[in-house]
C-alpha positions in Angstrom: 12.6 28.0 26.3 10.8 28.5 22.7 13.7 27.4 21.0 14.3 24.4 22.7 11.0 23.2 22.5 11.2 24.3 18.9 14.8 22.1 18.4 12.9 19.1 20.2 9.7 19.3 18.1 11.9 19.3 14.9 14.5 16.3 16.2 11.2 14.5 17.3 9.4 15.0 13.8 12.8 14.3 12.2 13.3 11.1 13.8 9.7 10.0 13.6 9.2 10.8 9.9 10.6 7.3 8.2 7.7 5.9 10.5 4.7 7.7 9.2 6.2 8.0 5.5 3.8 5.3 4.2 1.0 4.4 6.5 -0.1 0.5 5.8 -2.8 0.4 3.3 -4.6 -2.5 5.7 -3.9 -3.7 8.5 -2.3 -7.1 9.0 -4.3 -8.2 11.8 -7.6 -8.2 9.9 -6.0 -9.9 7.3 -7.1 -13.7 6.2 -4.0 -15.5 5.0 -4.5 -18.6 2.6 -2.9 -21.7 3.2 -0.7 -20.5 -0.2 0.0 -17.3 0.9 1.4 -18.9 4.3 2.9 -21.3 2.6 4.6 -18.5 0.5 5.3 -16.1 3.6 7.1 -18.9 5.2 9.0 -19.7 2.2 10.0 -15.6 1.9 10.8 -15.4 5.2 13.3 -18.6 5.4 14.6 -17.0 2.0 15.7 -13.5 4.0 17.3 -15.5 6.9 14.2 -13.7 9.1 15.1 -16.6 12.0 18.7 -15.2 12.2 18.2 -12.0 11.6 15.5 -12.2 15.0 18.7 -14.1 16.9 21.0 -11.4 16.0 18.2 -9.0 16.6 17.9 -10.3 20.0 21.6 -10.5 21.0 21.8 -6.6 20.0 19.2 -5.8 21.8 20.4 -7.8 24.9 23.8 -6.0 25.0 22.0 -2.6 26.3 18.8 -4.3 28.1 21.3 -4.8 30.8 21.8 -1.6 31.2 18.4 0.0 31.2 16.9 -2.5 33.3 19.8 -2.0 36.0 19.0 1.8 35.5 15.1 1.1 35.7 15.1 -1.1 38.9 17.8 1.1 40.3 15.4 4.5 40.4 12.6 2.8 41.8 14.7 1.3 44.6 15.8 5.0 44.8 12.1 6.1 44.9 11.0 4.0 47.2 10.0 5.8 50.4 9.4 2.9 52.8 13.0 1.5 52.3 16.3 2.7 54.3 19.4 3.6 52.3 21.0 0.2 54.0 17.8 -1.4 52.4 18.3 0.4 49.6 21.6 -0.7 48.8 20.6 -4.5 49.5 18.2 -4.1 47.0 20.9 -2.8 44.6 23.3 -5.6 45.5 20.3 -8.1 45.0 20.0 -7.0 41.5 23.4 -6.9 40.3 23.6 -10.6 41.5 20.7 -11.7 40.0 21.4 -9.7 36.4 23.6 -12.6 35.0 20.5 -15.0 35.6 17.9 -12.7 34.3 19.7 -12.3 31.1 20.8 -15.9 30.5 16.9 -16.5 30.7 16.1 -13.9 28.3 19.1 -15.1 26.1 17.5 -18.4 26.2 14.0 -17.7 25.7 14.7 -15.5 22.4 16.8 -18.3 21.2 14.4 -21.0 21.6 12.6 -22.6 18.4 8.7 -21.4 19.8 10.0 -17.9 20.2 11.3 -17.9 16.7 8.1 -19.6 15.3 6.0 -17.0 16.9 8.1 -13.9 15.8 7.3 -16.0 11.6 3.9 -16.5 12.8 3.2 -12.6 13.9 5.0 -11.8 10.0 2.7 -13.9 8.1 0.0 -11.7 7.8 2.1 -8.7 7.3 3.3 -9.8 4.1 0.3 -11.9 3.3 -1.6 -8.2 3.6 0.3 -7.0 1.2 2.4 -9.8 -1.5 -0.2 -12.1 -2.9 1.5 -15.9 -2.7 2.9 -15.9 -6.1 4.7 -12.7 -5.4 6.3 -13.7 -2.2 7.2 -16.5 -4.4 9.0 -14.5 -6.3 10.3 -12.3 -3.9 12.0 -16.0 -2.1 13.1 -16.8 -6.1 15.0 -13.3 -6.3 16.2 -13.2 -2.6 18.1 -16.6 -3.6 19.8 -15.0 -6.4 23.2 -13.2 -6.0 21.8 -10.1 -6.3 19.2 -10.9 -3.4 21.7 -12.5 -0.9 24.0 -9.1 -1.7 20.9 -7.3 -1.0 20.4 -8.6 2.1 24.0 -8.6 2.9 23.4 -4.7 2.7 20.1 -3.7 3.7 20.8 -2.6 7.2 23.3 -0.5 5.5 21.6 0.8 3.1 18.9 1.7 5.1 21.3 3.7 7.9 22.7 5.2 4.9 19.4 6.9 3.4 18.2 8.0 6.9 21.2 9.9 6.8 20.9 11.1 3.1 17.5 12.0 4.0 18.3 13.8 7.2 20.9 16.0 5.7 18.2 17.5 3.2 15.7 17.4 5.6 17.7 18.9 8.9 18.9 22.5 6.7 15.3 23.0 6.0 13.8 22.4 9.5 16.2 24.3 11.1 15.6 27.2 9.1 11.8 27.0 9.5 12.6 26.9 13.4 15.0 29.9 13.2 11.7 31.5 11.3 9.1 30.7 13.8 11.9 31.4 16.7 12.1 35.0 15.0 8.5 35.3 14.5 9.0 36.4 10.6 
């Protein structure tokens, strides 16, 4: 049981570590943004292609929601105690047929231009609390050169790739400081 708990403690601090790297030095919310440095955000996000990258977001995401909301209103059909298992099953059937719906809606509402103008909105003052206009200016200048489009063409890439750098240093080490508590050494 110790070493189990031990292997999740060190996948969970693994996992989690990338998040709590660098804590933000403000916090976005309690930021005022300037009419320049919204202007400027705006401009830096349009220049990342932060409205597509949201839609394709979105479409990712909505190729497993399917399935974990099937799975989520299946177990508490499952739990229920007042219903029948011929109830039960209704309920199921009800919720495969409805699915298709429930998803075209979602589909629709993530495409639509307010939900994209919120998702800018809600980013404004997280690069306004930390670029000042002029340098999300130049952040939009460099993200229309080639080297910025190439860099955004790899990001997602290069981001996957140094989780995995980082996790093959990182993964010898906890593992050995496990086996060392495990063995009480």
């Amino acid at each position: 049981m110790k070493k189990i708990v031990l292997a999740a403690a060190a996948s969970l601090a693994l996992y989690c570590a990338p998040a709590f790297a660098a804590a933000p030095e403000k916090s976005a919310a309690s930021v005022v943004v300037t009419p320049a440095q919204d202007k400027a955000a705006r401009a830096l996000l349009d220049s990342m292609g932060y409205r597509d990258q949201i839609r394709d977001e979105a479409q990712a995401m909505l190729s497993g929601v399917q399935v974990q909301i099937k799975r989520a209103a299946a177990a508490r059909i499952e739990a229920s105690k007042t219903l029948s298992v011929a109830q039960k099953n209704e309920a199921l059937d009800k919720v495969d047929k409805r699915m298709p719906g429930m998803i075209a809606n979602i589909e629709k509402s993530y495409a639509s231009a307010e939900f994209l103008d919120a998702m800018v909105a809600a980013q404004v003052p997280v690069y306004a609390s930390r670029f000042s206009a002029a340098e999300m200016d130049d952040l939009a200048a460099f993200n229309r050169t080639p080297v910025g489009v190439k860099m955004k063409q790899v990001t997602l890439e290069l981001s996957r790739a140094s989780i995995d750098a980082d996790q093959s240093v990182m993964m010898p080490r906890m593992m050995k400081l496990v086996e060392q508590v495990i063995s009480d050494k």
